[in-house]
C-alpha positions in Angstrom: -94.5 200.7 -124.5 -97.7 199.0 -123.2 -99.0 196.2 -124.9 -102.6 197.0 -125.3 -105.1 193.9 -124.9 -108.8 193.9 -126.1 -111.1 192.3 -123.8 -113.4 190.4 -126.0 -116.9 189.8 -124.6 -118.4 186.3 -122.6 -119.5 184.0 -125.1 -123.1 182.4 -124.1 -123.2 178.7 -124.4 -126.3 177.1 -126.0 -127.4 173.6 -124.5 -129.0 172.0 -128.4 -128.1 168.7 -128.6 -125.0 168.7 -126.9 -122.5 171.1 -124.5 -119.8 173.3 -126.7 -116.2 173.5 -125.4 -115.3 177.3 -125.5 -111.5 178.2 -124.9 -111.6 181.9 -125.0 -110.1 183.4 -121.6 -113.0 185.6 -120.0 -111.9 188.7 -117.7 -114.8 190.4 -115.8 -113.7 193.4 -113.6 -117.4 194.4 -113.5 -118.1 191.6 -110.3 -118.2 192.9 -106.7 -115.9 191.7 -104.6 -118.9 190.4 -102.5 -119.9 188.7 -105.3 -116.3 187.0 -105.9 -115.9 186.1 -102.6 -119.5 184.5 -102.0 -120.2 183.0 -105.4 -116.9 182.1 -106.4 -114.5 181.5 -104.4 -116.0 179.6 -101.4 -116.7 176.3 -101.0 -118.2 173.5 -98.7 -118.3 174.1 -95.4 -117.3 178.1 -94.8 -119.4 180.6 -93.9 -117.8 184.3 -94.8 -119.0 188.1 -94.1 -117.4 191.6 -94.1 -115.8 191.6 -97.4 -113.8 194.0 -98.1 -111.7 195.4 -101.4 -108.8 197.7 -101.7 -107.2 198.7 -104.7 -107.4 199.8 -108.4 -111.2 198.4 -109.8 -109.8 197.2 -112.7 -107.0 194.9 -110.4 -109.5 192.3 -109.4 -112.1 190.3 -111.7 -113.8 186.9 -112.5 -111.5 184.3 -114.8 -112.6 181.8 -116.5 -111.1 179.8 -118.8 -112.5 175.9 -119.4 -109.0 175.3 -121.4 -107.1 175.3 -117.6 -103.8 177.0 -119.5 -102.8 177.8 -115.4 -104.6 174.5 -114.2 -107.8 176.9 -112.8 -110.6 177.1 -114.8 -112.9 179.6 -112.9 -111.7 181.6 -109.8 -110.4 185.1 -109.0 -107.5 186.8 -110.3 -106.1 190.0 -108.1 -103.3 191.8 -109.5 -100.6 194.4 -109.2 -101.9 196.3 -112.0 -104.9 195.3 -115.1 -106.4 192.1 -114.3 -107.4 192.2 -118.3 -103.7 192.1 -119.4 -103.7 188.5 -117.7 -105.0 187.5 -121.2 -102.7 185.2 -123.6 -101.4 184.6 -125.8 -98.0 186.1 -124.9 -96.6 188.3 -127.5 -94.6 190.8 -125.1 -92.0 190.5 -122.8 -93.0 193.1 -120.8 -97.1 193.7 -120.4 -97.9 195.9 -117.5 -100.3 198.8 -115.7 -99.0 201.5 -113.5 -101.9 201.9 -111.5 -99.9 204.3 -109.2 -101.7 203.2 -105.9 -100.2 202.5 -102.7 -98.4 199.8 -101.5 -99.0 197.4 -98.5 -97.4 197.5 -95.2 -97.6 193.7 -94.9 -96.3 192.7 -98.1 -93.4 195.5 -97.6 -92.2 193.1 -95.0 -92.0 190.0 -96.7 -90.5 191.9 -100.0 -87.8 193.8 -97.9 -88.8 196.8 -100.2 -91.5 199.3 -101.1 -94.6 197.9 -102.6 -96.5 199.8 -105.2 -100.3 199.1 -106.9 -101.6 197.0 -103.8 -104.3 195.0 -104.4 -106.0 193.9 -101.4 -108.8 191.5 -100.7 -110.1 190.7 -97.2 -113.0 189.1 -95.1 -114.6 187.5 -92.2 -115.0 183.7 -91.9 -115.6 180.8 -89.7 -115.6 177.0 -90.7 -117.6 174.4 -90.2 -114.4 171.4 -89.8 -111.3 171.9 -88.4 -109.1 171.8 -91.6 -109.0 175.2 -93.9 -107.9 174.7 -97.6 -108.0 176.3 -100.9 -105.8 176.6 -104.3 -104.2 179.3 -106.1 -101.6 180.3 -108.7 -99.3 182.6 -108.8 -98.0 183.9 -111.8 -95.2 187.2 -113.1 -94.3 189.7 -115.8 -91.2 190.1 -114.2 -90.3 186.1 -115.2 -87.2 185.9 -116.4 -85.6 189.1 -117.0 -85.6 190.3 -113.6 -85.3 187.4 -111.5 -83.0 187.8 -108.7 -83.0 191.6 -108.7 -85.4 193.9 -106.4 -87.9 194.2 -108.3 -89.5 191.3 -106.4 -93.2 190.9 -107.1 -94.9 189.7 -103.6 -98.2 188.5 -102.7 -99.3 187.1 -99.4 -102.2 185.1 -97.9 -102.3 187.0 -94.1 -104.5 185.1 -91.8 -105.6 186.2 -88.0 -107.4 184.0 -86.0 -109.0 183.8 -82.8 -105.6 184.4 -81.2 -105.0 187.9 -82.4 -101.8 186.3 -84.3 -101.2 187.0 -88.0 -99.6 184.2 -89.8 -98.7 184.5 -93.8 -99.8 181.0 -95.6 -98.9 181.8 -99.1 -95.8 179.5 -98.9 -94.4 176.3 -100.4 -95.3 172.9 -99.3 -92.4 173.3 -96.7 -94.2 176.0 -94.7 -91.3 178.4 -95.1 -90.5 179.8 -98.5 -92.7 182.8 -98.7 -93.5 182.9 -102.5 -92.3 185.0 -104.6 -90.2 185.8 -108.3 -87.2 185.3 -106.8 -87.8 182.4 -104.5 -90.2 180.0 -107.3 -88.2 180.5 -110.8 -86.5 178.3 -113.7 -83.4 178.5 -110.9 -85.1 178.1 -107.3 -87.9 175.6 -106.5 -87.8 174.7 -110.4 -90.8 171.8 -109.7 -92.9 174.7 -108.7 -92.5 176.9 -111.8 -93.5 177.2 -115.2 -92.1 179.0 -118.2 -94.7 181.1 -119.9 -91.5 183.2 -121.8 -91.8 185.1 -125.0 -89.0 185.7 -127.7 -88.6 188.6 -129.5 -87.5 187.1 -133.0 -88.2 190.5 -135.9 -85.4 192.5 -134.1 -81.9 192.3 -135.1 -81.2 194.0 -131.2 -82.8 194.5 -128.3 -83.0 196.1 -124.3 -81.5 194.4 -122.0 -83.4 195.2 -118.8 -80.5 193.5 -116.6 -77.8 195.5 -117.9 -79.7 198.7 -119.5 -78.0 198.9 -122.4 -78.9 197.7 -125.9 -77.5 194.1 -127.0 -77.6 191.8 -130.4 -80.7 189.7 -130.0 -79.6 185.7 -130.1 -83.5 185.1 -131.4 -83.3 187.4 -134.4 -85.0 185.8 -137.3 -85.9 182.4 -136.1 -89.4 181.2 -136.4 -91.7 182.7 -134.3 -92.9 180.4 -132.0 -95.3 181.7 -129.4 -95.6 180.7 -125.5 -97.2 177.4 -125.0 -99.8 178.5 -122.3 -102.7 181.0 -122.9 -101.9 184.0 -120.7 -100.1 186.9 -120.9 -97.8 186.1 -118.5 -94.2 185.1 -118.8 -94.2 182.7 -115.9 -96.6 181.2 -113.3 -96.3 178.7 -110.5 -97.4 175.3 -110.6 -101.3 175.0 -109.0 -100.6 175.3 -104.8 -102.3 174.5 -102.3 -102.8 175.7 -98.5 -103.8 173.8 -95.6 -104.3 175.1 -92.4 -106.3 173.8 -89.5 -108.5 176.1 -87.6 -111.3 175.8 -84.8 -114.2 175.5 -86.3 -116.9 178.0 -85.9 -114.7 180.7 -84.6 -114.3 183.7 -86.5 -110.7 184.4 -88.5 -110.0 187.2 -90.9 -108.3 186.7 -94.1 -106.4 189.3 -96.2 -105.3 188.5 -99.3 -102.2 190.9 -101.2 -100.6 191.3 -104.0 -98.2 194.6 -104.9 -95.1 195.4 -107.4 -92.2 195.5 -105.7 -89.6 198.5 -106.1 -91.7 200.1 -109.1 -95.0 199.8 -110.6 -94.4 199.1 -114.2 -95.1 195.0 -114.8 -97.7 193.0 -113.6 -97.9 190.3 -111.1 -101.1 188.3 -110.7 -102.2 185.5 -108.1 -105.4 183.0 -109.5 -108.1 181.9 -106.4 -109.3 178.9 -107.5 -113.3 178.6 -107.7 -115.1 176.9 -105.1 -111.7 175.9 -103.5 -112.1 178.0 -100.4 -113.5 175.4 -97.9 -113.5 173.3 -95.1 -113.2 170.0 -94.2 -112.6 167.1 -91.7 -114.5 165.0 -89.2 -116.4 167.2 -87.6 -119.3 169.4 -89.0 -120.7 171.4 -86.1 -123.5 173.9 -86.2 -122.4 177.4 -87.0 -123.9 180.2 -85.7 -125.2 183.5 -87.1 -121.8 185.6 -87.3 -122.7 187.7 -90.5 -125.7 189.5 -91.3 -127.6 189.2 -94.5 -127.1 185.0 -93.8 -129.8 183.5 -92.2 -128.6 179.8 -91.1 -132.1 178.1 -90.2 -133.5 178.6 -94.0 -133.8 175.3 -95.6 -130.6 172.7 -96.7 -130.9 173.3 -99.9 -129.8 177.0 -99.4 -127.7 176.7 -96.8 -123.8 177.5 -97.1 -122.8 174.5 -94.8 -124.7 171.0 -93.4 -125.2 171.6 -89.9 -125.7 169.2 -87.1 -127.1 169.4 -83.7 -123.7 167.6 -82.3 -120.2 168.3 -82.5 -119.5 165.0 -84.8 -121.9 164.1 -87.2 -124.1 161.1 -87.1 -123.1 158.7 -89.5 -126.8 157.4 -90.2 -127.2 161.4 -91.9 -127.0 162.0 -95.9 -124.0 163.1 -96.5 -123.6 166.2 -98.6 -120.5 166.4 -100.9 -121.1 169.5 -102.4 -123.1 172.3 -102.9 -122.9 174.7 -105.7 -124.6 178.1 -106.7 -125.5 178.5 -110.4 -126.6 182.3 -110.6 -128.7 183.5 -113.8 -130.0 186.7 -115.9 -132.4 188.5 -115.1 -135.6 186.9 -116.2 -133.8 184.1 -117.8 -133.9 180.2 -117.4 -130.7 179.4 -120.6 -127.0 178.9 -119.0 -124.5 181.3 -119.8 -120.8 180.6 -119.7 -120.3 181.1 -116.0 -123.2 178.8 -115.9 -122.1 176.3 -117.9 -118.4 176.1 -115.9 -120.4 175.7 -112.7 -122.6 172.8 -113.9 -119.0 171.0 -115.2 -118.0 171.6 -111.8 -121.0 169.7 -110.5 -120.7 166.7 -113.0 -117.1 165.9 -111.9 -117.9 166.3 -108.5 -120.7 163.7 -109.0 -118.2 161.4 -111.0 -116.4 160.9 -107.9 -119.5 159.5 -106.6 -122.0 158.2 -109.2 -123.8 156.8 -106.1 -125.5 160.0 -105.2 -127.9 162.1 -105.9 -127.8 165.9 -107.4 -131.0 167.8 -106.4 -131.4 170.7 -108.2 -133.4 173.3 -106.9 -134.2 176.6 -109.1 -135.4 180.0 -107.3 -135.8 183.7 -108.5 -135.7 187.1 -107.3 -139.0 189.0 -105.9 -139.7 190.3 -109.0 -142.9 189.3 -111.2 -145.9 187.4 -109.9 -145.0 184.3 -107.6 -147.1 182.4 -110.8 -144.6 183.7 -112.8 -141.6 182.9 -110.6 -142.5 179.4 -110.3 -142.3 178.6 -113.9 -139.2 180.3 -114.1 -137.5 178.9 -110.9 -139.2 175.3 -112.6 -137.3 176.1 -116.2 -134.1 177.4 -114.2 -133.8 173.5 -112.6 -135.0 172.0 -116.0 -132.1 173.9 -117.5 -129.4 172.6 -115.3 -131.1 169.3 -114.9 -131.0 169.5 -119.3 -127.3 169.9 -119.1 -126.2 167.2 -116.6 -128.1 164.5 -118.6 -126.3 165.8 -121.8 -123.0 165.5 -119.6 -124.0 162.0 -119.0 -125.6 162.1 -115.3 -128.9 159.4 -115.1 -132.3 160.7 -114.8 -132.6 158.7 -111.6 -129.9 160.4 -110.1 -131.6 163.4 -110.7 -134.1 165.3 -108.4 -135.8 168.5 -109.5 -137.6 171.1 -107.3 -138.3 174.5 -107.6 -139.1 177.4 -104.9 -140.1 180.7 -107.4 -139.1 183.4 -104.8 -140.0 182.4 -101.4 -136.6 180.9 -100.2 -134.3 184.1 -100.5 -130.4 183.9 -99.9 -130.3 187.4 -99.1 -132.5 190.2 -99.6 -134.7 191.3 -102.6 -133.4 194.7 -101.9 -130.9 196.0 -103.9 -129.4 195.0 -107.0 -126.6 192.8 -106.2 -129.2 190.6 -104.0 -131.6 190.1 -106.2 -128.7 188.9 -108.6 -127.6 186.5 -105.7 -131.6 185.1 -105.2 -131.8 184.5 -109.2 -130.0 181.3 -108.9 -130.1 177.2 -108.8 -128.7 175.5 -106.0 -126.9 172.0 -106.8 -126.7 169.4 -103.7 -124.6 166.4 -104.4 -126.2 164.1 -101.7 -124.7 160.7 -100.7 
């Protein structure tokens, strides 16, 4: 029987005297993938287009959690069935959505089986430095019963480049285990995995899924003890990393998969980390205009990626460590709890260098009187600014400006871009 899980609403955070620590686990499957892609996931230095989803709407959504039970605070989570059941804490074995959706061709191959409840998240991107990275987790239902056995959860990370060649970088540090439940376990690649497992301790016997047949439970009537990590599920992989180098400013796709294997009964989930989709190295070349709807001559402080006009960049230039997008409400200057995770993000990116500068640069949709806009753009910056001085950032390190509506990232259009354009940018300048 399904475990059913409630999805509890986002908390907004209020800035008074001081930031509030929040530990609920938030689950939005309301976000585009656009929107994912473009405001969360990528980082410095990568310029994306063309995104594309495929799959169950409900398989793919915004986490946040600022406790890091998985070591990822804010990212993506695609699944292989209910991106809501990802919430903890564990209190069944065996939490799962049959979505009954196809499978995927690619990850058939690396699962030597049928796939079922494909999720499948794909776009366009080019680089601006020669070394492509980002983080992720990778985490099971089917952890512990059914290690070992073919139902063999899969994912992959399916990456073409200039080349026409399609190369699958969701593997461990040794560039050859392709990841999976039965390759990363408490028996396989133990430094890689963590146990998430929950104990049924009220039943005198239980199910065993191995052997089908009904067996004396070895937990009956101890204390209940519950998981020790905040998610549903009942294992996950340490945080991982990819590395890749690429040609910068030449156009690669990237599909990202994740299907049950043999059935489609429990879940399997892979965590993108926030913001960790980027590149770097020592070049930063100019990148041309590959996507529409990006517009790479508007000023730096909303451009996706510094740009140079030479190949290697000129060391006399400010150097800019980061730049992230805070995105708001409509009509509203407070932070909400995306908000808030995004400014965090900012502060311990400027720990690392307490030498430079975060400008902070507010802006607003089309809507309203440009009057209008400008005070809000203005209070958008103060509000951010507000919350880095609370986190501990000095006022000189600070710089404030404000555009109201006449610096656009996209356009004023439709919906989703005016929800893009209601933001404040933060530069981390050196």
């Amino acid at each position: 029987m399904h475990k059913v899980i409630k999805l509890y609403s986002a908390i907004l955070i209020l800035f008074v005297a001081s930031l509030q620590a929040f530990g609920q686990t938030t689950i939005d499957t309301t976000r585009s993938a656009e929107y994912l892609v473009k405001q969360i996931l990528v980082g410095n230095g990568v310029l994306v287009g063309n995104v594309q989803y495929t799959g169950p709407r409900h398989a793919i959504g915004l986490y946040m959690d600022p406790q890091k039970p998985i070591g990822i605070d804010t990212g993506i989570v695609l699944t292989s069935g209910n991106a809501l059941f990802t919430m903890g804490p564990n209190q069944s074995p065996r939490t799962g959505w049959a979505s009954n959706y196809p499978g995927d061709e690619d990850l058939n191959d690396i699962a030597r089986g049928k796939t079922h409840d494909a999720a499948v998240l794909e776009f366009d991107f080019v680089t601006a430095s020669e070394n492509l990275s980002f983080r992720f987790v990778f985490s099971s239902e089917e952890y512990l019963e059914y290690v070992g056995s073919k139902f063999n959860d899969v994912f992959g990370f399916f990456l073409v480049g200039p080349d026409g060649k399609k190369i699958n970088l969701a593997k461990l540090p040794d560039g050859k285990t392709p990841i999976t439940v039965n390759t990363v376990n408490n028996s396989r690649n133990q430094k890689y995995y963590i146990d998430n497992t929950y104990f049924n301790t009220t039943d005198p016997f239980v199910w065993d899924v191995r052997n089908r047949k009904v067996v004396r439970n070895d937990h009956y009537m101890e204390e209940e003890q519950l998981p020790p990590y905040n998610i549903q599920y009942d294992g996950f992989t340490t945080v991982l990393e990819v590395n890749q180098p690429v040609i910068p400013n030449e156009k690669y796709h990237i599909k990202m998969a994740i299907a049950d294997v043999a059935d489609g009964i429990l879940d399997s989930g892979v965590f993108l980390e926030g913001s960790s989709f980027s590149s770097s190295g020592n070049q930063i070349v100019r990148l041309d205009k590959h996507f529409e709807g990006f517009d790479l001559t508007i000023p730096r402080d909303v451009a996706i990626v510094p740009t140079t006009t030479s190949e290697v960049k000129p060391v006399d230039e400010p150097e800019i460590l980061k730049i992230q997008m805070i995105n708001f409400d409509f009509d509203k200057h407070d932070l909400n709890a995306e908000a808030v995770i995004h400014v965090r993000n900012v502060y311990r990116a400027w720990q690392n260098h307490p030498e430079a500068v975060i400008e902070i640069a507010g802006h607003t949709d089309s809507y309203g009187s440009v009057e209008y806009n400008r005070v809000l753009s203005r209070n958008r910056s103060s509000s951010v600014a507000n919350a880095l001085r609370t986190l501990g950032v000095p006022e000189e390190k600070l710089k404030i400006v404000f555009f109201d509506e006449r610096r656009p990232m996209t356009a004023n259009s439709t919906n989703e871009g005016r929800a893009l354009n209601r933001r404040v940018v933060c530069t981390i300048i050196l």
